[in-house]
TORTITI-32543 format. One record per residue: residue number from 1; residue in one letter; x, y, z of N, C-alpha, C in turn. Coordinates in pm, 1 decimal, m for minus. Layout:
<vexfis>
(NUM, A, (X, Y, Z), (X, Y, Z), (X, Y, Z))
...
</vexfis>
This chain:
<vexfis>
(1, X, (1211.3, m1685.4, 1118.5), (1087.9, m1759.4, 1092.0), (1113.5, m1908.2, 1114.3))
(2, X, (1021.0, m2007.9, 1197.7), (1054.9, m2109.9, 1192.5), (1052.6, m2180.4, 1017.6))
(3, X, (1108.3, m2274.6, 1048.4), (1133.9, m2290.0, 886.8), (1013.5, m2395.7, 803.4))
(4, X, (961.5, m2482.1, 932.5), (830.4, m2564.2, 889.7), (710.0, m2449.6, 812.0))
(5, X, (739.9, m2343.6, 864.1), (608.7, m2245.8, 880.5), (651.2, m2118.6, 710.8))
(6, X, (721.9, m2149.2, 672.6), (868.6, m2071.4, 596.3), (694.9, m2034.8, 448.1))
(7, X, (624.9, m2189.3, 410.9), (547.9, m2163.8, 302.1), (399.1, m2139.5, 317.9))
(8, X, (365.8, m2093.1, 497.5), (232.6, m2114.9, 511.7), (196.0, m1969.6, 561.8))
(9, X, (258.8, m1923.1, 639.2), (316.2, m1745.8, 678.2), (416.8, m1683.2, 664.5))
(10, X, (393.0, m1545.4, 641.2), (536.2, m1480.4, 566.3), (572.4, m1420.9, 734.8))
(11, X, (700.7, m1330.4, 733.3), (712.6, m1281.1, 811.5), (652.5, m1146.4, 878.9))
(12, X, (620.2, m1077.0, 766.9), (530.4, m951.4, 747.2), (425.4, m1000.2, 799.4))
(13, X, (315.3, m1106.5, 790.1), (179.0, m1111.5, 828.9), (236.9, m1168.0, 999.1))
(14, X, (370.0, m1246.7, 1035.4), (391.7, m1210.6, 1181.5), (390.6, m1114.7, 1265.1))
(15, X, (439.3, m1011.7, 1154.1), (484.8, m871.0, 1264.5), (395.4, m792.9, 1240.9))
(16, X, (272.1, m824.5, 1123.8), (130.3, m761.5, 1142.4), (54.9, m797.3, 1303.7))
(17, X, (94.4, m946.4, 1280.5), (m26.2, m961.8, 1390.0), (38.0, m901.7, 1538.3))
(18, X, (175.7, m892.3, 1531.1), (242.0, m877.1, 1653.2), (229.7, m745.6, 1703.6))
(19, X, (198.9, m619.3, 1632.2), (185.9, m504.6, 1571.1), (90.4, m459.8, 1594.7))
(20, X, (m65.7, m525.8, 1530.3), (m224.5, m514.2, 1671.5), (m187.1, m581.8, 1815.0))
(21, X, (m112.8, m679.3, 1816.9), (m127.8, m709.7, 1959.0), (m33.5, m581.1, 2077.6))
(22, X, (108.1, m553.2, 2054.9), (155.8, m436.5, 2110.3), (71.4, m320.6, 2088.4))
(23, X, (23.6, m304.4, 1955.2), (m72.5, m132.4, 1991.0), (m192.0, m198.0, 2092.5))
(24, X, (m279.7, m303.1, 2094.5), (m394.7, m296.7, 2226.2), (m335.6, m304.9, 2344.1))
(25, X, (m189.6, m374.7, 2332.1), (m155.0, m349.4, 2462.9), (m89.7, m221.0, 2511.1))
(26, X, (m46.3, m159.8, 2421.4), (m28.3, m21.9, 2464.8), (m169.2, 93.2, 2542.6))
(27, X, (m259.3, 30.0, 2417.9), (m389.3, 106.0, 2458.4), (m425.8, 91.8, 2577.1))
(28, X, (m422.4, m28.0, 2618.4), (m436.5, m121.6, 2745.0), (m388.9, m44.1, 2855.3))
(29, X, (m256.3, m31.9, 2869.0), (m195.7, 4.3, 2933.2), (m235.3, 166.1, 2926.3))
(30, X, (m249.6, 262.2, 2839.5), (m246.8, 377.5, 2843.6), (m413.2, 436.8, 2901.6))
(31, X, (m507.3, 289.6, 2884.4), (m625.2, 398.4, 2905.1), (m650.6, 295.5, 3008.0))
(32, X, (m617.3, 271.2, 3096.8), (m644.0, 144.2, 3184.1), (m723.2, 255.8, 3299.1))
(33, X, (m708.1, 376.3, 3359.1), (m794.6, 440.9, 3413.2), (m872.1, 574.8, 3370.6))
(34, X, (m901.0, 508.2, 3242.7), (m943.1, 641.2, 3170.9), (m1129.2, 556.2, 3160.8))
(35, X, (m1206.8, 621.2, 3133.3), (m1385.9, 613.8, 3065.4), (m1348.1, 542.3, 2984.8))
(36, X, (m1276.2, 556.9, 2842.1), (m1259.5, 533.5, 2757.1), (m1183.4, 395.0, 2751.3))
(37, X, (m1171.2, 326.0, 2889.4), (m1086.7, 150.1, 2883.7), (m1169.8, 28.5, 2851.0))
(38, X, (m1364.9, 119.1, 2861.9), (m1419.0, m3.3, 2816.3), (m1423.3, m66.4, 2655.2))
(39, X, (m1362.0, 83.3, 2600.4), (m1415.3, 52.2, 2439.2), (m1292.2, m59.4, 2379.6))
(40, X, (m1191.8, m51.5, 2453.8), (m1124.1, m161.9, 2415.0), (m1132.2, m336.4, 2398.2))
(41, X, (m1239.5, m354.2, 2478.9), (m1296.7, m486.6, 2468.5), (m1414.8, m511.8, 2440.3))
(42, X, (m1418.3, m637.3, 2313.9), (m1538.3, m698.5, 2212.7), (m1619.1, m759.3, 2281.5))
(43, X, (m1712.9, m753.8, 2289.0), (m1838.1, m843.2, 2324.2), (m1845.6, m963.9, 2289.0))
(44, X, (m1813.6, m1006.1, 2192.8), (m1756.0, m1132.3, 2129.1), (m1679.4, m1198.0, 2238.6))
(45, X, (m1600.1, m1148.7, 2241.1), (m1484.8, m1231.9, 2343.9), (m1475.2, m1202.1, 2474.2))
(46, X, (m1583.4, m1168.4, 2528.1), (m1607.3, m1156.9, 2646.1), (m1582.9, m1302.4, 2721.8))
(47, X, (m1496.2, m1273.7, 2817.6), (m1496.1, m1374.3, 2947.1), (m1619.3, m1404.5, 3022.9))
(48, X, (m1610.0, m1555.6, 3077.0), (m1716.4, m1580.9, 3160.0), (m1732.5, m1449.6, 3288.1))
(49, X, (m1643.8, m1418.8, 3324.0), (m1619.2, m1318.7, 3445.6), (m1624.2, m1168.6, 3414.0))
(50, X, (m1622.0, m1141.0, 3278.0), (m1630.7, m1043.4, 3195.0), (m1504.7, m946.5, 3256.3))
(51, X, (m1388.1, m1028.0, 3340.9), (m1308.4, m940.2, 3370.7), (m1196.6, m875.1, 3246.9))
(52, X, (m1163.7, m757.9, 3276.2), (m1141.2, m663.7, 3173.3), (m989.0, m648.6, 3187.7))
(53, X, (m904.4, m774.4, 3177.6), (m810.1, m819.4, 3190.0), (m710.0, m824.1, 2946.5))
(54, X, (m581.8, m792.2, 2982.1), (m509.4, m819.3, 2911.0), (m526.9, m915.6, 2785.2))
(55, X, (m557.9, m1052.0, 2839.2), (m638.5, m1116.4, 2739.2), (m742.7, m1098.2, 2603.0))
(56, X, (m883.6, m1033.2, 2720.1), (m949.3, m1008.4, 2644.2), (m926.6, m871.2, 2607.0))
(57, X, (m866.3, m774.1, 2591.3), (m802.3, m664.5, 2503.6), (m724.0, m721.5, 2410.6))
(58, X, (m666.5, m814.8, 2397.9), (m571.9, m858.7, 2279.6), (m661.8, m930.4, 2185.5))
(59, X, (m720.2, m1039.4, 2241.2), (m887.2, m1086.4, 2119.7), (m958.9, m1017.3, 2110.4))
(60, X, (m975.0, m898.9, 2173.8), (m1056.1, m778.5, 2106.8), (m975.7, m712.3, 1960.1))
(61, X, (m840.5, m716.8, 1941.3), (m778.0, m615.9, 1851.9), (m823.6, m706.0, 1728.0))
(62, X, (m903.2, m857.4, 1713.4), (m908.6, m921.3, 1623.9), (m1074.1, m963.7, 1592.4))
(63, X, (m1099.5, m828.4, 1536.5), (m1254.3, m878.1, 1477.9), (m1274.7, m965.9, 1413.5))
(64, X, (m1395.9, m1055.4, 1474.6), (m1437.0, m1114.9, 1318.7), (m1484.6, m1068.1, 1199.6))
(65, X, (m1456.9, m1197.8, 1117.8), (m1453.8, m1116.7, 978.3), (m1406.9, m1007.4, 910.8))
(66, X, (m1288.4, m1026.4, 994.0), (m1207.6, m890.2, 919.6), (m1086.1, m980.8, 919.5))
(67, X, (m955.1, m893.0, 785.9), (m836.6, m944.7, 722.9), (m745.1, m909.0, 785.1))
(68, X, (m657.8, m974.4, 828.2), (m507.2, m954.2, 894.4), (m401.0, m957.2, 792.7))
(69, X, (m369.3, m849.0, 715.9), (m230.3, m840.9, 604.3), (m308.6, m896.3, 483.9))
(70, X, (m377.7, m840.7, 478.6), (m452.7, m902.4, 362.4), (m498.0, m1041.6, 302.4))
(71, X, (m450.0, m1138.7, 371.5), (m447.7, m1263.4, 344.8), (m516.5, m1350.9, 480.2))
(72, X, (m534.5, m1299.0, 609.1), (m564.6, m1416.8, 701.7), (m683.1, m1344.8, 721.1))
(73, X, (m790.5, m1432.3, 721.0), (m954.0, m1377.2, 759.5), (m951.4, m1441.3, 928.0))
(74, X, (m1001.1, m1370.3, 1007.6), (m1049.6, m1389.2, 1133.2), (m1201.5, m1431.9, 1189.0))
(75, X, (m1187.6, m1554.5, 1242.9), (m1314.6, m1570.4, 1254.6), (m1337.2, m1626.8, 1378.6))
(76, X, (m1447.4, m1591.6, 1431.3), (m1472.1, m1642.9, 1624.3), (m1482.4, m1761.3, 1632.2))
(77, X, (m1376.0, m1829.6, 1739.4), (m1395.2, m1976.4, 1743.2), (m1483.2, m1988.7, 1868.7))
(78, X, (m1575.2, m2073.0, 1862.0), (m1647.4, m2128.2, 1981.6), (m1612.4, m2257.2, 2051.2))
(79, X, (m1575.2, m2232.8, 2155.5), (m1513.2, m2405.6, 2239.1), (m1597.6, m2387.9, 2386.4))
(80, X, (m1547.7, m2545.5, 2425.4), (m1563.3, m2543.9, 2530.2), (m1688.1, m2527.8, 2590.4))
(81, X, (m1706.7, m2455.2, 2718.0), (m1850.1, m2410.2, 2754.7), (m1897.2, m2245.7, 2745.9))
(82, X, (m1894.6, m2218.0, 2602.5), (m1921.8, m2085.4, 2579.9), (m1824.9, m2015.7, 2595.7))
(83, X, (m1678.5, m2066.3, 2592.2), (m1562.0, m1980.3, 2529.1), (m1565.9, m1938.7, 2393.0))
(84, X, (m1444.0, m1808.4, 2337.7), (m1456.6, m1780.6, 2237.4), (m1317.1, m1733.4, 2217.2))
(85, X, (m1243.2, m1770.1, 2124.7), (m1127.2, m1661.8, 2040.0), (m1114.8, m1630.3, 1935.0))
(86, X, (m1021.3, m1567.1, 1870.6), (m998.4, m1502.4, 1720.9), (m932.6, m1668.4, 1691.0))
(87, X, (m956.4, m1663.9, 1577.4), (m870.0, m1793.8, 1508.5), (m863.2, m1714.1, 1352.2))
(88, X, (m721.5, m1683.6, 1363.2), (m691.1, m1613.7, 1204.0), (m655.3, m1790.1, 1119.5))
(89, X, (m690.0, m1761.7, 990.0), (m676.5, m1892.7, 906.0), (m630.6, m1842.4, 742.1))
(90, X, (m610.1, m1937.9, 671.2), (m571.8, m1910.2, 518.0), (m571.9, m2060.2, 473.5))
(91, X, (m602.0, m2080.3, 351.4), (m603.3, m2236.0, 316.2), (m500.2, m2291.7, 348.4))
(92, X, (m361.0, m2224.3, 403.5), (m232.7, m2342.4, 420.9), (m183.8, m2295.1, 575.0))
(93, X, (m262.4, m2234.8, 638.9), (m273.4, m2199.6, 744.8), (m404.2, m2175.9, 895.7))
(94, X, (m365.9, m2204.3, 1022.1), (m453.4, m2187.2, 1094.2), (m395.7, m2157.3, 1216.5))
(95, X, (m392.3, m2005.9, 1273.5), (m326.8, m1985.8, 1370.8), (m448.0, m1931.5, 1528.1))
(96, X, (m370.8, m1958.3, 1621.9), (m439.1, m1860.2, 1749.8), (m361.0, m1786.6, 1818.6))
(97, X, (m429.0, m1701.1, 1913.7), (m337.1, m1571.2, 1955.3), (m381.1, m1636.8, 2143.4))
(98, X, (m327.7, m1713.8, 2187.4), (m320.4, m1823.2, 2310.3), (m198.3, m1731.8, 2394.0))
(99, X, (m289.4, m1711.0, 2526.1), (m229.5, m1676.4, 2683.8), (m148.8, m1818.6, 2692.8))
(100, X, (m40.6, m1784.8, 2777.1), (15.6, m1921.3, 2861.4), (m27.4, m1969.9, 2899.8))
(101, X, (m140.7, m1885.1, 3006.2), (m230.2, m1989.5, 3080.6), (m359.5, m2056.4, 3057.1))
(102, X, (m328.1, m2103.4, 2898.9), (m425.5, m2141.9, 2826.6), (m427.3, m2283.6, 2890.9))
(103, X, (m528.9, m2444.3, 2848.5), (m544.4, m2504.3, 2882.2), (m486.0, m2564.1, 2740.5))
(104, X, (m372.7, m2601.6, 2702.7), (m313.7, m2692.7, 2609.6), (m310.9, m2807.2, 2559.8))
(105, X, (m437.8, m2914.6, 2709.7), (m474.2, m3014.3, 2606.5), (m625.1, m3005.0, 2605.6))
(106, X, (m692.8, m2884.9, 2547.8), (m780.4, m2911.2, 2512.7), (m834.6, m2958.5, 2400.9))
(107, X, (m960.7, m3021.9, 2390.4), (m1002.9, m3037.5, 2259.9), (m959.9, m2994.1, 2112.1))
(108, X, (m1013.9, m2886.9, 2132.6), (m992.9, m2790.7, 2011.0), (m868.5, m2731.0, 2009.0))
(109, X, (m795.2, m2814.0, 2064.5), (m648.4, m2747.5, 2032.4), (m590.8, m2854.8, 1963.5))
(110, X, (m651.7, m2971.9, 2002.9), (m595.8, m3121.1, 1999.1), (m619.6, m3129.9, 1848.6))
(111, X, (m740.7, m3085.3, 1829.5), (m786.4, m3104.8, 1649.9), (m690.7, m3025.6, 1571.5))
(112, X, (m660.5, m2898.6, 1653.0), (m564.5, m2799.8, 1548.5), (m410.1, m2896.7, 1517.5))
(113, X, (m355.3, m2947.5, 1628.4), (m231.3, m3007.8, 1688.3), (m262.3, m3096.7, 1539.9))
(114, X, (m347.6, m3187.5, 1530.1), (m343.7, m3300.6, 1388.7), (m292.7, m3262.7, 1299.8))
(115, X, (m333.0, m3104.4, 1281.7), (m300.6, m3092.4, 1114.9), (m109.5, m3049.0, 1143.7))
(116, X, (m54.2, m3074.9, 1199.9), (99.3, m3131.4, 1188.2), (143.7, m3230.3, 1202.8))
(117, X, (64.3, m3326.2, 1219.8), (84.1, m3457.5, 1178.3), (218.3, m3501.0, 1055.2))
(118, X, (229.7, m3604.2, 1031.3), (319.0, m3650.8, 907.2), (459.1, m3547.8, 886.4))
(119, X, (528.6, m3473.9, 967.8), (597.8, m3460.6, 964.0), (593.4, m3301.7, 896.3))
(120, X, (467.3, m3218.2, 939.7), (435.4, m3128.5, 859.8), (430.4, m3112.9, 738.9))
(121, X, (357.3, m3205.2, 680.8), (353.4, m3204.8, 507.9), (212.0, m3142.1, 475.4))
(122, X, (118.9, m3177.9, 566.7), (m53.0, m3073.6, 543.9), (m28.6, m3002.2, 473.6))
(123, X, (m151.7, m3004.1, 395.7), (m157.5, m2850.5, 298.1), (m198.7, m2750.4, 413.5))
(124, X, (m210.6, m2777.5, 503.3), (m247.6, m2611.1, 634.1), (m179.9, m2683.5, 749.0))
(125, X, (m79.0, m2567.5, 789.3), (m32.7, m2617.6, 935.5), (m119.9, m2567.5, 1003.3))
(126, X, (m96.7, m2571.3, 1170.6), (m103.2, m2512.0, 1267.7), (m28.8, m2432.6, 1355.6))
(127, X, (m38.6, m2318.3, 1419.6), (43.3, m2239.7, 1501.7), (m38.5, m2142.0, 1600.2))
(128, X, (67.9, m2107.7, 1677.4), (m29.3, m1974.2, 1770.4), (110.5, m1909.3, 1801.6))
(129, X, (21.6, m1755.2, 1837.3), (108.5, m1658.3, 1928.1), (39.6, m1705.0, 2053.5))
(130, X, (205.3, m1701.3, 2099.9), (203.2, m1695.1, 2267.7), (201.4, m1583.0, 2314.4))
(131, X, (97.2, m1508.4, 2450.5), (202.2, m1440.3, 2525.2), (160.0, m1466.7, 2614.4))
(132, X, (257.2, m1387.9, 2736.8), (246.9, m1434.1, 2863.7), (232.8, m1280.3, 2964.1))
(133, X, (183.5, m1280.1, 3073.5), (130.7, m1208.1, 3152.6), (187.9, m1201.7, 3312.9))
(134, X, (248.5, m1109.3, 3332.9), (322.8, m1155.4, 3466.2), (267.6, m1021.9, 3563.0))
(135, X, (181.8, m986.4, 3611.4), (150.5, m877.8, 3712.4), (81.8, m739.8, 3620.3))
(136, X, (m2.6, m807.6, 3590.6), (m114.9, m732.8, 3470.4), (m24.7, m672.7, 3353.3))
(137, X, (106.4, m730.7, 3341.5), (221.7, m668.7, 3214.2), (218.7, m777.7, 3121.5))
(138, X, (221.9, m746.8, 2997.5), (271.8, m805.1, 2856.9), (404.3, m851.0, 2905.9))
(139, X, (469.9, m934.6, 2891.8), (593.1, m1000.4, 2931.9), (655.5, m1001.9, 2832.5))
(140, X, (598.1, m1092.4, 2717.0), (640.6, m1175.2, 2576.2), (542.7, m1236.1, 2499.6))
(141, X, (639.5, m1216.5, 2397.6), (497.2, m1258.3, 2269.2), (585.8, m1364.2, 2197.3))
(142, X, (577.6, m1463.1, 2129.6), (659.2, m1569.1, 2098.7), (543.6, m1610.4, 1989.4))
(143, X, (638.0, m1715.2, 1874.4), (525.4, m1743.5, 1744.0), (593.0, m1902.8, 1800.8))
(144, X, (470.0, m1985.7, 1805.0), (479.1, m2137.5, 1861.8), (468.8, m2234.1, 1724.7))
(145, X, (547.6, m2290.4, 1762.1), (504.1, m2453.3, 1634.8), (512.4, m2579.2, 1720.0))
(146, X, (371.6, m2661.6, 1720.9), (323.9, m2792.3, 1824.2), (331.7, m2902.1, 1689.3))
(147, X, (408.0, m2994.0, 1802.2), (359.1, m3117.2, 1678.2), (225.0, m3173.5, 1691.6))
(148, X, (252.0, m3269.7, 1623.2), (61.8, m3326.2, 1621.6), (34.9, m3373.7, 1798.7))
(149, X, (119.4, m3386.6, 1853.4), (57.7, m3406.4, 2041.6), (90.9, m3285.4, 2086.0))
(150, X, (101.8, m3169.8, 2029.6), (82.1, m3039.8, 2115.0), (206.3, m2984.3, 2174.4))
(151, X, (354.3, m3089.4, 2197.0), (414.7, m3043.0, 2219.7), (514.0, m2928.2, 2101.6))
(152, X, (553.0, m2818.5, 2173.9), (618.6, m2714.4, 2141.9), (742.6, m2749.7, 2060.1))
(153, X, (778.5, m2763.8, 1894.3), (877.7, m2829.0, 1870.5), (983.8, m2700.2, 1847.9))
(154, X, (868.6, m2568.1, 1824.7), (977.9, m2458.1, 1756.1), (891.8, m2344.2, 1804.1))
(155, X, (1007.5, m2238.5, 1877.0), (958.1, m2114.1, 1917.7), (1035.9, m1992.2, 1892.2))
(156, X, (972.4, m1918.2, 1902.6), (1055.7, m1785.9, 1801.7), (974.8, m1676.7, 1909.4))
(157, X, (1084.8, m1615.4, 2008.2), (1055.2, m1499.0, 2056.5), (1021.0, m1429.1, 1936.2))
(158, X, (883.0, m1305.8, 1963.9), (848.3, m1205.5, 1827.8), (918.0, m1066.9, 1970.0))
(159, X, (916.8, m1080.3, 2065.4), (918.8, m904.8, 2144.1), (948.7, m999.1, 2319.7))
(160, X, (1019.6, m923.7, 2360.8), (1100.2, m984.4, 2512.2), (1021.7, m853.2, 2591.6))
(161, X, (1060.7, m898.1, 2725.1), (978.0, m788.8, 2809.1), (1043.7, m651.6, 2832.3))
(162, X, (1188.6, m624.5, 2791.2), (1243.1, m492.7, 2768.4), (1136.0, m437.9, 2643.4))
(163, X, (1196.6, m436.5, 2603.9), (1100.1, m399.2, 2464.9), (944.9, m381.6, 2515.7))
(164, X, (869.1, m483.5, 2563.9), (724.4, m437.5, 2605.9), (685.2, m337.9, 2718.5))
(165, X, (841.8, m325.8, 2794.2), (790.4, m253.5, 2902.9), (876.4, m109.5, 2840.4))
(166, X, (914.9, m74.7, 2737.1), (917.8, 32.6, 2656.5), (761.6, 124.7, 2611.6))
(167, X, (656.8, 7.3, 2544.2), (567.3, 21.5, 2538.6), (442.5, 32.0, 2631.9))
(168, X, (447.5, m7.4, 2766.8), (404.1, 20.1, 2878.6), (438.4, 118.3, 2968.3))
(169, X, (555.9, 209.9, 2909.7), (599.3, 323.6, 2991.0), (508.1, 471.6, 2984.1))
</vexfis>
């Protein structure tokens, strides 16, 4: 566990969230030419392109208004020009579940990035799961800590791409 993050998430509510994200991507992977590949993705988090890509199967595994480990409520963030993601939160916490090929200085990332300010003393940090996508495959999933300008100060592989391509077999 990074250690800034040691009083704001336990490790259990990591390997919860890590835990929906490998089972949709399993699903992903298992019903990818089946009838049954549309039910995997939310309307909520539908892409501008509504393509039925990896992404939006992983912000699908995170309804709103529903609890992650009992403690993080999920709720749809709206950015941008009619984007949308899961943003799980808790009063000493505020995390996102962010592709690589996210856009990192955006706005609303920039506001999240503040609350690590001062050397991480906030009563709520900020964080996200990473993963990354290399030829429609789950690669890696990693738990990120940004300082208040966004850069990456602490990263913690959660699952490497042996391991995911276990689950893609």
């Amino acid at each position: 566990m990074i250690e800034f993050l040691r009083n704001h998430i336990s490790n259990e509510e990591i390997q919860e969230i890590l835990k929906i994200i490998t089972h949709q991507y399993g699903n992903y992977r298992r019903l990818t030419n089946l009838p049954e590949f549309q039910n995997l993705f939310a309307e909520e988090y539908a892409p501008h392109k509504k393509q039925h890509g990896i992404s939006w199967a992983i912000s699908s595994a995170f309804p709103s208004n529903s609890k992650i480990a009992n403690r993080l409520t999920v709720r749809r963030l709206e950015y941008g020009r009619g984007h949308t993601r899961p943003e799980l939160f808790a009063h000493n916490i505020k995390l996102h579940i962010l592709n690589k090929s996210t856009d990192f200085d955006a706005n609303y990332l920039k506001e999240c990035y503040a609350l690590n300010g001062n050397g991480f003393t906030g009563g709520q940090l900020y964080c996200f799961i990473q993963f990354s996508v290399q030829h429609n495959q789950l690669i890696e999933v990693a738990l990120c800590l940004p300082n208040e300008n966004g850069r990456i100060v602490a990263k913690e592989i959660l699952i490497d791409k042996p391991a995911l391509m276990k689950i893609a077999a």
